[in-house]
Each structure stands twice: as structure tokens, then as C-alpha cells.
N, C-alpha and C positions, 0 to 999 in steps of 0.2 A: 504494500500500500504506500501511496506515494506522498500522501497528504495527511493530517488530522482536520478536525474541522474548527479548531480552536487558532491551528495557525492557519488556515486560509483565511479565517474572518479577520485575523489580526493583521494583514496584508496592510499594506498602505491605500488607503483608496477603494477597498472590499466593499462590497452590494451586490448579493446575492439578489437575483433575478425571481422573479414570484414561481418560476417553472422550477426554477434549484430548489429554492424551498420546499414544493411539492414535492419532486424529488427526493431529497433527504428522507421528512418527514416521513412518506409513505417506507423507507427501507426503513428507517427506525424503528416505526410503530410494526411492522412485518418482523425485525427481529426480534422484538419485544414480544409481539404476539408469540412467535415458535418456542421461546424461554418458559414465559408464563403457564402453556397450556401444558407445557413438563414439569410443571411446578419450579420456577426455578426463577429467581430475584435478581437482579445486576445488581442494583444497591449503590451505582456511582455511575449512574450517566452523566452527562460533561462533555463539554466540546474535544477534550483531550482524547476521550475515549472512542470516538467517534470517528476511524479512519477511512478514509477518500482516497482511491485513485482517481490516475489521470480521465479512467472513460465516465468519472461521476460515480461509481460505483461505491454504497458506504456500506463499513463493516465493524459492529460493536465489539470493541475488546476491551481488555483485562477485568477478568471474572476474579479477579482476587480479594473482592466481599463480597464475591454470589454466594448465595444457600438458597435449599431448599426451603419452599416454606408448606405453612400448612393451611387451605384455603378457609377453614374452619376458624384458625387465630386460635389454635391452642395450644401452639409450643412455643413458648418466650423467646423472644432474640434481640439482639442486641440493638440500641438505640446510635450508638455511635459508629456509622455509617453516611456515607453518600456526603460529596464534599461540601462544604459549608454553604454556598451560594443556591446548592441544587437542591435543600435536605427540605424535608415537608415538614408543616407545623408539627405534625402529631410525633417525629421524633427530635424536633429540637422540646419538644414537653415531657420527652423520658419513655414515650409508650414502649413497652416490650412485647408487643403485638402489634404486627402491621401483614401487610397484603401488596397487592401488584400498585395500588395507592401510590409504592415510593418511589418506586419507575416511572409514573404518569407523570406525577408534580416535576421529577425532573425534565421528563420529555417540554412539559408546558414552560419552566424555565428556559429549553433551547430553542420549541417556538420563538416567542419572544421576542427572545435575541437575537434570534434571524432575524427579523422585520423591523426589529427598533436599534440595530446595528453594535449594541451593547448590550452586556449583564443589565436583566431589569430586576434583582435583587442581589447588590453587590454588598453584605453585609459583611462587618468586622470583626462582630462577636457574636456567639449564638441568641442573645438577649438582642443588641441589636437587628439580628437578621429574623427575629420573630417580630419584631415592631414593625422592623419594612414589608415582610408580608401581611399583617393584620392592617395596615396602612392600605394596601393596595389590594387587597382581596377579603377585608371588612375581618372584625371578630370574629370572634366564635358563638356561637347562640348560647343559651343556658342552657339548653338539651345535651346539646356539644360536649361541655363539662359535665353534664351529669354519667351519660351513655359512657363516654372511654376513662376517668375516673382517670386523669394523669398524673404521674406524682409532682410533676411543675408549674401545675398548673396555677396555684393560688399566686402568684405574685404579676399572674400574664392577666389577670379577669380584671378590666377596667370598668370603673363606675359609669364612663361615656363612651359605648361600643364607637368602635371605627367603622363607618361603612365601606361597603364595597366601591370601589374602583376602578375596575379595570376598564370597562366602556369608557371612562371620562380618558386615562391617562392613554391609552392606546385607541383613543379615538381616528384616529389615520392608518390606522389598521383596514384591512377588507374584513368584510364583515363574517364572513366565511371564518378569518383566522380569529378573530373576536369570542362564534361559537363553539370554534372549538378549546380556546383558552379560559373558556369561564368554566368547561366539564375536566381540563383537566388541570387546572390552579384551585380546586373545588376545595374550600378548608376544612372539611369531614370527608375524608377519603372514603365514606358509606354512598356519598351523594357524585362519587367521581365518576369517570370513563373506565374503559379498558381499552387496554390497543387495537381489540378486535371492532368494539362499535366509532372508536378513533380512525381506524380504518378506514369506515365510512365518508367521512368527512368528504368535504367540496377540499378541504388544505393540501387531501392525499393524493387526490383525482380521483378517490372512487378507487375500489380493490378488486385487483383483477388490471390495474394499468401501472406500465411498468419506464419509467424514464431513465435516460442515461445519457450522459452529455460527455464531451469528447474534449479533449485539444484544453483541458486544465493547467495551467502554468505550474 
């Protein structure tokens, strides 16, 4: 592989074309699907991880926080996983049960960043990078805290909920990449996507269509 997809975006002058992004997107969420339906977690998606040849061709590597998981959520695992930018609400709050949840939220992290040409959650510290999400994808409900019962939870529950935002902040988005960013930035990973109904998507082209572009520098 000839590329990652963290330095082609870091290029000088990078602008991924809306056909690249379908592109990507649809091999991503295609790897993620073949993973998932074997049971089986990435735990660190990331532009790093995310290798591109020349003909556009992308391929998810280093499994070296995959595990198996259990669809049910009855065998604890570890919280500290999936690198800081990419990591979902529910395990910067300690959960020791989670699901395909942790791969989606990163997938919706790389979205993003495709289209808004940046990290759109570049946090510092995992305190800070919980505020930057509940900032731009609202609170948590009180249901929220009741249902997953996290051990971090008490000191993140503010008196004046943050609402949602991502329509307003990613308004120059197409609208297409908008619905698919609000199922998988979902901050109750009960209420998310999975790659196979992501799949779907107008972002992917529809599954069953296959892109590949040529003559990459």
C-alpha cells in the first residue's frame, strides 16, 4: 500500500473530491461490515490506519486492539482503546461494555474530516474531548445515564444540557453526509448505525457499487 489516508489528507493543498469520499467511505464501512459480522472490533480506526494505494484502493490495518466481542455486552472489556480524537462518549465514561458503537463513532469522526478538511474533535485531554463532543452532538438524556450506569459519569451531567449541533456546525455539508453523520456520531450507541445499514447510504453510493480511482501521487 502506497499511501495512508492521514498523510494524503495532510498533503499541502488536499481536497478530497465528493466521488473519493464515497469511495473510501463505502470500503471502510465494507471492511467494517466483514469484521463485525465475525464478531470482531478494530477498536482504532484513524486516518493512520487506513491504507490507500495508488488505484484508490483502501485497506484497514493494525488489529492490534481488535477483540472479539460479544453482541449481547456480556463480557467486560477494556475502556482504554481507540485513539483519543476517535474514542466514543461511552468509553471516555469508563463503560466496560460496548459493541460495533466504537467503530461507527470512529468511522463518523473520519467522515467529517473528509469534508471539513480537519479533525472535527481534536481534543487534549479525555475531559476535554468529552466536552467537545457533548458540545457538538448535545448531552446525554437522563435515560442515557440511567440505562448504561457509567462509572464517570457524575462529574460529565451538567445542570444546562448542550444541544445538538451538528446541522448548524457542518451546515455546508450535503445533506446526504449530514444523515449519515447524525446515525453514526449518535451519543447512545443503542440509537447508532451499523456499517451494514451505513452501507446504505447516498455517502456510499448504495452497496453493490464499487469505485476506484487511479494515477494517486
Amino acid at each position: 500500500m502506497d499511501h495512508d489516508l492521514l498523510g494524503l489528507s495532510s498533503l499541502p493543498g488536499a481536497k478530497f473530491s465528493e466521488p473519493q469520499v464515497k469511495c473510501y467511505m463505502q470500503q471502510l464501512l465494507s471492511g467494517l461490515e466483514h469484521c463485525h459480522s465475525r464478531g470482531v472490533l478494530h477498536r482504532d480506526i484513524k486516518g493512520s490506519n487506513l491504507l490507500i494505494d495508488r488505484n484508490g484502493v483502501l485497506k484497514i490495518a493494525d488489529f492490534g486492539l481488535a477483540t472479539f466481542f460479544d453482541p449481547a455486552k456480556t463480557i467486560p472489556l477494556t475502556s482504554h482503546v481507540v485513539t483519543l480524537w476517535y474514542r466514543p462518549p461511552e468509553l471516555l465514561l469508563g463503560a466496560s461494555h460496548c459493541g460495533v458503537g466504537v467503530d461507527l463513532w470512529s468511522t463518523g469522526c473520519i467522515l467529517g474530516e473528509l469534508y471539513a478538511g480537519k479533525p472535527i474533535l481534536p481534543g487534549k485531554t479525555e475531559v476535554e474531548q468529552l466536552h467537545k463532543i457533548f458540545k457538538l452532538c448535545g448531552s446525554p438524556s437522563e435515560s442515557y445515564w440511567r440505562k448504561h450506569n457509567l462509572p464517570s459519569s457524575a462529574g460529565f451531567r451538567s445542570r444546562v444540557p448542550y444541544r445538538r449541533k451538528l446541522s448548524q456546525m457542518f451546515k455546508d455539508f450535503p445533506t446526504s453526509v449530514l444523515l449519515l453523520l447524525e446515525t453514526l456520531l449518535s451519543i447512545d450507541p443503542d440509537h447508532g448505525s451499523s456499517a451494514d445499514s451505513a452501507l446504505e447510504s447516498e455517502v456510499t453510493g448504495g452497496r453493490g457499487i464499487r469505485f476506484v480511482f487511479a494515477n494517486i501521487p
